[in-house]
C-alpha positions, 0 to 999 in steps of 0.5 A, a space after each residue: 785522248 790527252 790534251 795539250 793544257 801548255 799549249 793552251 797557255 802559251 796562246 793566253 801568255 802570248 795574248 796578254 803579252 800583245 795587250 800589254 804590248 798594246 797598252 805601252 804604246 797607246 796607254 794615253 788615248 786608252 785613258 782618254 777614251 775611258 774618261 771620255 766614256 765616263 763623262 757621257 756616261 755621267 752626263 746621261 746619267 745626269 750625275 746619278 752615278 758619278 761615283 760608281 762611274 768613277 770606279 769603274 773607270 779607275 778599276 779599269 785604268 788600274 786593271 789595263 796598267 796592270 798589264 805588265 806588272 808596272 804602275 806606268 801607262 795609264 795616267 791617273 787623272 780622275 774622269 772629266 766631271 759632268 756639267 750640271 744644268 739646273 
């Protein structure tokens, strides 16, 4: 039995191609819901892991950008900062 290792390419190229596809034209709200994500987490967390949480969303952001090889459809703004109460 011989396997057809192209063909299984061609489903993952085409998938990263509607995803990039995906990211061109909806870039900004994907940005916004990662911050928006990010600020509930933080203010859950009550502020314990901002930095990681940062990463996180800026490793995300990058990696989603990355998409089609261009520095062009995810804003770079820092995730919302979580209010402290006393």
């Amino acid at each position: 039995m011989r396997l057809d290792y192209a063909a299984g390419m061609g489903i993952f190229d085409k998938l990263k191609k509607q995803a990039g596809d995906a990211v061109d034209k909806h870039g900004e709200q994907i940005a916004k819901g990662l911050d928006k994500a990010a600020g509930l987490a933080d203010a859950k967390t009550k502020g314990k892991h901002s930095d990681q949480i940062g990463k996180g969303v800026t490793a995300a952001k990058n990696a989603l950008d990355k998409l089609d090889n261009k520095n062009d459809d995810i804003p770079d703004e820092p995730p919302p900062a979580a209010p402290r109460t006393p």
